[in-house]
N, C-alpha and C positions, 0 to 999 in steps of 0.2 A: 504494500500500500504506500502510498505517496506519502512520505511524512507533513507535509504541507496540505493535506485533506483531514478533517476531522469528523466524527461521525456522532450523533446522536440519535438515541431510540432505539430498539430494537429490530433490526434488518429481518427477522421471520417472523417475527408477528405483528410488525403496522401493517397500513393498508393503503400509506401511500408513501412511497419518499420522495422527499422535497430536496427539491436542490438551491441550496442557498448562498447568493455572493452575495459579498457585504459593497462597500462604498470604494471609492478614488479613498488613497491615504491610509486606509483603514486593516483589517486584516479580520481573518475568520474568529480569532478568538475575543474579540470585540461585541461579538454578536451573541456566543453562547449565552450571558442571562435571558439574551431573548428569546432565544429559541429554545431553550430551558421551560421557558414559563411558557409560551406556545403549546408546547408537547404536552406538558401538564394539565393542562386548559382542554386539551382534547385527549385526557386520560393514556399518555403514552403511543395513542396510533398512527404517528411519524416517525417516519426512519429520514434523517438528515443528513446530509453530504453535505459537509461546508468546504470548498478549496478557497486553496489561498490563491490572490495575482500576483503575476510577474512585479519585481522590482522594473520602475523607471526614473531614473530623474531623482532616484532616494525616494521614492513612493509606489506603493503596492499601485497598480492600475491594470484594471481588464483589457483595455484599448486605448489608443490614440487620442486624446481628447479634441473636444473643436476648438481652432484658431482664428482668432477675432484677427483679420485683414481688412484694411480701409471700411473700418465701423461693419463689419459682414460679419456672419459667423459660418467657418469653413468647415467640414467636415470630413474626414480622413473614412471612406468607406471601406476603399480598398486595405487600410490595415485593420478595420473593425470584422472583415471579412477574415482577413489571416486570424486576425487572434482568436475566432470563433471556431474558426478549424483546430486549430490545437487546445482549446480548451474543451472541445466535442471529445478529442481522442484522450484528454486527459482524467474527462470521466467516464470512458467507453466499460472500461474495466470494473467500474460502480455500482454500474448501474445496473439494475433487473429488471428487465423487460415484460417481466412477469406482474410484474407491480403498477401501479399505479402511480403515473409519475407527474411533479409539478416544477416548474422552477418559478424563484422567486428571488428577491433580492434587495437592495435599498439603495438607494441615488444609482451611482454610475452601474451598480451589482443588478436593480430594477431597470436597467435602460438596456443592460445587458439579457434578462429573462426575458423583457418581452420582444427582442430582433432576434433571440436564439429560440424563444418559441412559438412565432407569428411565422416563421421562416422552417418551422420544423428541423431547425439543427441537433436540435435534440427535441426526438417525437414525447409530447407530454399533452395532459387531456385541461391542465390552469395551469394561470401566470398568476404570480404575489408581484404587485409592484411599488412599492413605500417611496416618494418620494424621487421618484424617476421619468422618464420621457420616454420616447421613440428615435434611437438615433437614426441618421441618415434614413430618416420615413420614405423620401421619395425614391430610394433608389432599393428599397427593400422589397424583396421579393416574399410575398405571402403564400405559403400551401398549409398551413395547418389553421383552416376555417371553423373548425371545429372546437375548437380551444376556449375555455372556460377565464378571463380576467377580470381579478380583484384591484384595482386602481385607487391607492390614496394618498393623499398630500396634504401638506398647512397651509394654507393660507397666508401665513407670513412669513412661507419657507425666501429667502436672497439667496439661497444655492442654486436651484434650481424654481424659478419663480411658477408660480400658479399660472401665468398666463403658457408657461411651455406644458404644464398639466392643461389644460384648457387644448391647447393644439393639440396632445395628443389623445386627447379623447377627440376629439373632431375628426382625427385622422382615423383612429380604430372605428368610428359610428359608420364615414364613408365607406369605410371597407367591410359593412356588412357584421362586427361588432358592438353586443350590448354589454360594455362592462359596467360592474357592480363598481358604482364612485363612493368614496369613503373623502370628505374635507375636512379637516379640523382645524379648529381657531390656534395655529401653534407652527413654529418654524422650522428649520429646517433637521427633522427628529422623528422615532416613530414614540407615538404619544400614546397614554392609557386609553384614551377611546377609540384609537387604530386599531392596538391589540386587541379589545373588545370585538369591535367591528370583525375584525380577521378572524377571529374564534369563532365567530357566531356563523360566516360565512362556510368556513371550513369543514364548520361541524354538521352543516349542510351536506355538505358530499360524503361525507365517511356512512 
């Protein structure tokens, strides 16, 4: 196993496992209270995969971020596309096909679940997105229509502002997506009425 993957829940008796990337900056083990108390909240029936990202720059990061050139915001597809491939094969070995699979994530880790599951890079049946967007939306190629998205934000998130949650629910409605929106009065964090929210969502599907 990948020392840099961390696991929670029991891998034979959940009934779904979640694959969870954390933010830009950040790292898997930042996350365990939360996905601690997630599991617990639905009685241990998550099996978790947490990997870590590459080192850039002296920061953990999934992909390429976008570069603000003459007041525009650029976005590096073609390396969001490489790193999606080696991060497919880097949970190929994970993962059980047999199971019921979700990816999920928060800021850059939720911007990352839902182009790796709108795109079927890794076939899963929900997206978890805390705080995140849709990168490079216009050049992303959609086949997995079928896919169940939980989508929440603050309202007074300056990382990634509500108006880029706003586009991308606009962008998932065109494309024939109803996702379940979660907004809280709170910034850029996942906050006790997310968790709430997400519990209650999740415990729908089990």
């Amino acid at each position: 196993m990948n020392k840099d993957i961390i696991t929670i829940g029991d891998k034979q008796s959940a009934d779904i496992n979640l694959i969870w990337f954390h933010g830009y900056g950040a790292n898997n083990w930042s996350f365990e209270p939360f996905i601690k108390l997630l599991n617990l909240n639905l009685d241990g029936r998550l099996h978790v995969i947490m990997p870590n990202a590459t080192m850039d720059a002296g920061k953990r990061s999934w992909y390429p971020l976008p570069k603000y050139i003459d007041g525009k915001v650029e976005e590096n597809n073609q390396g969001l596309l490489h790193s999606k491939k080696l991060i497919s094969q880097l949970l190929d070995e994970h993962i059980d096909e047999n199971k019921r699979i979700y990816l999920g994530g928060f800021s850059q880790g939720a911007a990352l679940s839902l182009s790796m599951g709108l795109a079927n890079d890794i076939k899963c049946e929900g997206i978890i997105a805390i705080s995140g967007y849709v990168p490079s939306a216009q050049e992303l190629s959609i086949t997995n229509k079928d896919v169940e998205i939980y989508i929440a934000h603050g309202n007074k998130d300056m990382t990634i502002t509500i108006d880029a949650y706003n586009k991308s629910i606009e962008f998932l409605k065109e494309n024939g997506y109803e996702p379940i929106q979660f907004v809280d009065d709170c910034g850029h964090t996942i906050s006790k009425r997310m968790i709430e929210s997400l519990t209650s969502w999740l415990h729908e599907k089990l």
